[in-house]
GUZAGU-833695 format. One record per residue (C-alpha): residue number from 0; residue in one letter; x, y, z. Coordinates in steps of 0.1 Angstrom, whole numbers, plus 5000, padded with zeros to 4 digits. Layout:
+-----+------+------+------+------+
| seq | type |    u |    v |    w |
+-----+------+------+------+------+
| NUM |    A |    X |    Y |    Z |
...
+-----+------+------+------+------+
END
This chain:
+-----+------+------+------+------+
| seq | type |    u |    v |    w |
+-----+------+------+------+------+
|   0 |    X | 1551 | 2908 | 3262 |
|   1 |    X | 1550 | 2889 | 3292 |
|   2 |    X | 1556 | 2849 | 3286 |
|   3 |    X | 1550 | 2819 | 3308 |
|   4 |    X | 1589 | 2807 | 3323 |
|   5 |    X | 1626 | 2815 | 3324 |
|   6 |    X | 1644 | 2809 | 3296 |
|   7 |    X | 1686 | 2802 | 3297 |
|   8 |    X | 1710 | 2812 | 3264 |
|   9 |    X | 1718 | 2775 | 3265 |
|  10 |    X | 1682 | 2763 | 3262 |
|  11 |    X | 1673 | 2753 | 3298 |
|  12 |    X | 1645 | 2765 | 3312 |
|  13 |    X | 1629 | 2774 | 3347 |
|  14 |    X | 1595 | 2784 | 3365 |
|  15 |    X | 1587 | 2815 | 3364 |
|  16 |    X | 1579 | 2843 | 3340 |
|  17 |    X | 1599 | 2872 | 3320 |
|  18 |    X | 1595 | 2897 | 3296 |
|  19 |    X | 1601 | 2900 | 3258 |
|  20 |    X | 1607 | 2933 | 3244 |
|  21 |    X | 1603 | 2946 | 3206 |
|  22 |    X | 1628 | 2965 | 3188 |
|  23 |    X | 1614 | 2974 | 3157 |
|  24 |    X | 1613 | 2942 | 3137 |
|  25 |    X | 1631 | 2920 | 3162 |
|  26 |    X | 1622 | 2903 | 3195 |
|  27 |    X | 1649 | 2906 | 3225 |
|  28 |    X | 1657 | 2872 | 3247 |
|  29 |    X | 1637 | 2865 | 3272 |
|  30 |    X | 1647 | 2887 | 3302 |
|  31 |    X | 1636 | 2868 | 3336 |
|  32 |    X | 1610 | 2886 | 3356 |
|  33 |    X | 1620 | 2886 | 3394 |
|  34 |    X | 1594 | 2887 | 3423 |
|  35 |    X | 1603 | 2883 | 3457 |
|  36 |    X | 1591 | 2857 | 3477 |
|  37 |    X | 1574 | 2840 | 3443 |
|  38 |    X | 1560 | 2803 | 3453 |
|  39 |    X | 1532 | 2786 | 3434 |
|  40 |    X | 1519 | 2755 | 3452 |
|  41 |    X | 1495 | 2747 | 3427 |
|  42 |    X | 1500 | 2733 | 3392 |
|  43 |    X | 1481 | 2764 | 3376 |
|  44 |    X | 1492 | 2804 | 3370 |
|  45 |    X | 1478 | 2828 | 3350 |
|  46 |    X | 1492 | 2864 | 3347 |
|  47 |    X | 1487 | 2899 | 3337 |
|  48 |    X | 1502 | 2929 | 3334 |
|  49 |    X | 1489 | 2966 | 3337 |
|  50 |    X | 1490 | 2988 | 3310 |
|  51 |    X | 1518 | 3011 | 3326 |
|  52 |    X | 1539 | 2982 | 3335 |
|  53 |    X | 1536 | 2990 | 3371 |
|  54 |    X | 1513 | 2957 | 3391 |
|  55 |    X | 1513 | 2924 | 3382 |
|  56 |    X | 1480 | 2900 | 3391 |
|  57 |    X | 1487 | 2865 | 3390 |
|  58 |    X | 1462 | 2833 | 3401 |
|  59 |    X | 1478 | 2809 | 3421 |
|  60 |    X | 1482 | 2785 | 3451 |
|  61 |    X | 1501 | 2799 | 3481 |
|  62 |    X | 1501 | 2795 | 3519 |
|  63 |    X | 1475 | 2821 | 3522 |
|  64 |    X | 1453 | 2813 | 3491 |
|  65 |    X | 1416 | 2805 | 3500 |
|  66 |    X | 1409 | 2780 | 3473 |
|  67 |    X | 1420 | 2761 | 3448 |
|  68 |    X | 1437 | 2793 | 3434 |
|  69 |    X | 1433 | 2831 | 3444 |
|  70 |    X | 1442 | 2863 | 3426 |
|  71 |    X | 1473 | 2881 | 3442 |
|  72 |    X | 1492 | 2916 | 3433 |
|  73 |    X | 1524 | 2927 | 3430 |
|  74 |    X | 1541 | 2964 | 3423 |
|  75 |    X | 1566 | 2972 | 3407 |
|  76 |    X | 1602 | 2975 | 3427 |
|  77 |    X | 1631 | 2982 | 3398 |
|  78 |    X | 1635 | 2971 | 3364 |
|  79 |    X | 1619 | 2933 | 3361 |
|  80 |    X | 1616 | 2934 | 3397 |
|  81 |    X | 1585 | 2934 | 3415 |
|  82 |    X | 1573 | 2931 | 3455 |
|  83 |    X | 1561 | 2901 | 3468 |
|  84 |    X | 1528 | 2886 | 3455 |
|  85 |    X | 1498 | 2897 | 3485 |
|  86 |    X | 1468 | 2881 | 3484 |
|  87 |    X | 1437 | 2898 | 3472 |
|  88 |    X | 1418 | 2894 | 3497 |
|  89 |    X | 1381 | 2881 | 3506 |
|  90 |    X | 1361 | 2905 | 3486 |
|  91 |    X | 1381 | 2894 | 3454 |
|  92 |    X | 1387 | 2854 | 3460 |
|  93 |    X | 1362 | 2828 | 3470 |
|  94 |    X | 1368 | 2794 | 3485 |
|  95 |    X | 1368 | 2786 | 3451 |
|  96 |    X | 1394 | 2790 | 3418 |
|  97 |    X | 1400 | 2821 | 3406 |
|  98 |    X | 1418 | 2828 | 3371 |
|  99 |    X | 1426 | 2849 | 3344 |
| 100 |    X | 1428 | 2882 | 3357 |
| 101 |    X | 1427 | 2917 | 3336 |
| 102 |    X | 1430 | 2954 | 3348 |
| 103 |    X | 1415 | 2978 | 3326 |
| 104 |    X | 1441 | 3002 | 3316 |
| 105 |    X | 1429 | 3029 | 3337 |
| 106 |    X | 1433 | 3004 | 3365 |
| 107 |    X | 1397 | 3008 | 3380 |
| 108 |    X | 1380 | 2976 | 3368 |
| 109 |    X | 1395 | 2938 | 3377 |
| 110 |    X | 1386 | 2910 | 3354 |
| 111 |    X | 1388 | 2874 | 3363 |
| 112 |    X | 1368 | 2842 | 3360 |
| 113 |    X | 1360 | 2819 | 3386 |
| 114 |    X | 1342 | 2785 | 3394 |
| 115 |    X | 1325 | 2800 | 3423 |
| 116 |    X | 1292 | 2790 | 3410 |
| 117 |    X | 1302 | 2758 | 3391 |
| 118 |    X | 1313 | 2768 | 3358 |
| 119 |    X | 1341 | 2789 | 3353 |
| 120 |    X | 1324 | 2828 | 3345 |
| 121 |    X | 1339 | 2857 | 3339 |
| 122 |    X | 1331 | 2883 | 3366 |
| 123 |    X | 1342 | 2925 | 3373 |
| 124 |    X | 1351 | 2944 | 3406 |
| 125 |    X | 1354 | 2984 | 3407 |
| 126 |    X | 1384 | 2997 | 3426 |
| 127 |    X | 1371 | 3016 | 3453 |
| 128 |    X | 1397 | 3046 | 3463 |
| 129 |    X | 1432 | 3049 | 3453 |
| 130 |    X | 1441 | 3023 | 3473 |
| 131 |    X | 1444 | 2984 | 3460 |
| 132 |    X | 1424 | 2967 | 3490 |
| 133 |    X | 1390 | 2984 | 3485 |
| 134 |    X | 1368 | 2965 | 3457 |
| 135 |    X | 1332 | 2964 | 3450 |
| 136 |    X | 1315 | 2936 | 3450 |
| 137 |    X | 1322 | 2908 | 3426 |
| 138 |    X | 1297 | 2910 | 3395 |
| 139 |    X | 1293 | 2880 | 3375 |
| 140 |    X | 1283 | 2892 | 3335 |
| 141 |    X | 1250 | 2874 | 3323 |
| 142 |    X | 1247 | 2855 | 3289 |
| 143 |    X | 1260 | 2863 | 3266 |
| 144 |    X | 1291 | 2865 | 3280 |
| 145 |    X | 1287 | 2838 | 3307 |
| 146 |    X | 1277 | 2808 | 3293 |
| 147 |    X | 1271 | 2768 | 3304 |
| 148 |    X | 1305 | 2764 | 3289 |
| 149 |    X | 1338 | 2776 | 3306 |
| 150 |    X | 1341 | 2813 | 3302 |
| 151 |    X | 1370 | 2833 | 3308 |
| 152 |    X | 1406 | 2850 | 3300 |
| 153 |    X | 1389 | 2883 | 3297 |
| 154 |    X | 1405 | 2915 | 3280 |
| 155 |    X | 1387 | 2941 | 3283 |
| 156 |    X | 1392 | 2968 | 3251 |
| 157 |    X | 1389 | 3000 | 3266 |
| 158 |    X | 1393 | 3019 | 3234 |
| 159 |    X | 1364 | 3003 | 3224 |
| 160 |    X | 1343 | 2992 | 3247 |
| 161 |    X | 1346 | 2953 | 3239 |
| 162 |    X | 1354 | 2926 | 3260 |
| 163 |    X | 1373 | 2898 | 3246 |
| 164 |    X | 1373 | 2857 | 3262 |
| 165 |    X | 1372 | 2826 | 3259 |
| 166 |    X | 1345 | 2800 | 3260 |
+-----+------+------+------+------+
END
């Protein structure tokens, strides 16, 4: 499980994010995640991990962002270390906020909301390629799913076939 902040033994705690592991009936400390170069300028972050453990998506603000706050990706480097965040790019952030991402655990389909067209909804992108720089265009999901409300923190359940958020 990945959790919001670094925690110390003696009860401080920093920015940032780390991982809790399960063994068996128990929960390990909090072991700090490190990414290099990791900034947030904004007072918002969301995260999420892939299935395999091997990207990281996070919405934030950073020199580069293009709105409020844009979806960025990191890989994998060592154990709890990970490259530093690159921007999405243009296909995948508006001028706008985007949040909440998800990647399907076949890593193929991205998840996220965004305020692009005044409420928060939830929209999907295909991952053209093998590559992480190629997307589809954004698709914004109709009612049901998007509502007048503010929709998102998608999970996609691949198993199946639901999609979990928030409204």
């Amino acid at each position: 499980v990945v959790v919001l902040n670094q925690f110390e033994a003696n009860g401080g705690m920093q920015k940032g994010f780390s991982i809790v592991r399960r063994d068996g009936d128990d929960w390990s400390f909090p072991e700090p995640v490190g990414i290099d170069n990791y900034h947030n300028s904004g007072t918002d972050v969301s995260m999420n991990m892939s299935h395999d453990g091997s990207v990281l998506l996070m919405a934030m603000e950073r020199y580069d962002s293009r709105g409020q706050s844009d979806l960025y990706i990191s890989f994998r480097t060592g154990t709890n270390s990970w490259s530093e965040p690159k921007n999405m790019g243009s296909k995948v952030n508006s001028g706008m906020k985007e949040t909440t991402p998800f990647i399907s655990e076949d890593q193929q389909r991205l998840f996220f909301s965004s305020n692009r067209n005044g409420n928060s909804d939830i929209y999907m992108l295909v991952r053209e390629g093998e590559g992480w720089d190629e997307w589809s265009a954004p698709r914004r999901f109709k009612e049901p799913v998007n509502s007048g409300a503010h929709d998102s923190q998608p999970f996609f359940n691949s198993a199946t076939g639901y999609m979990y958020f928030t409204s």
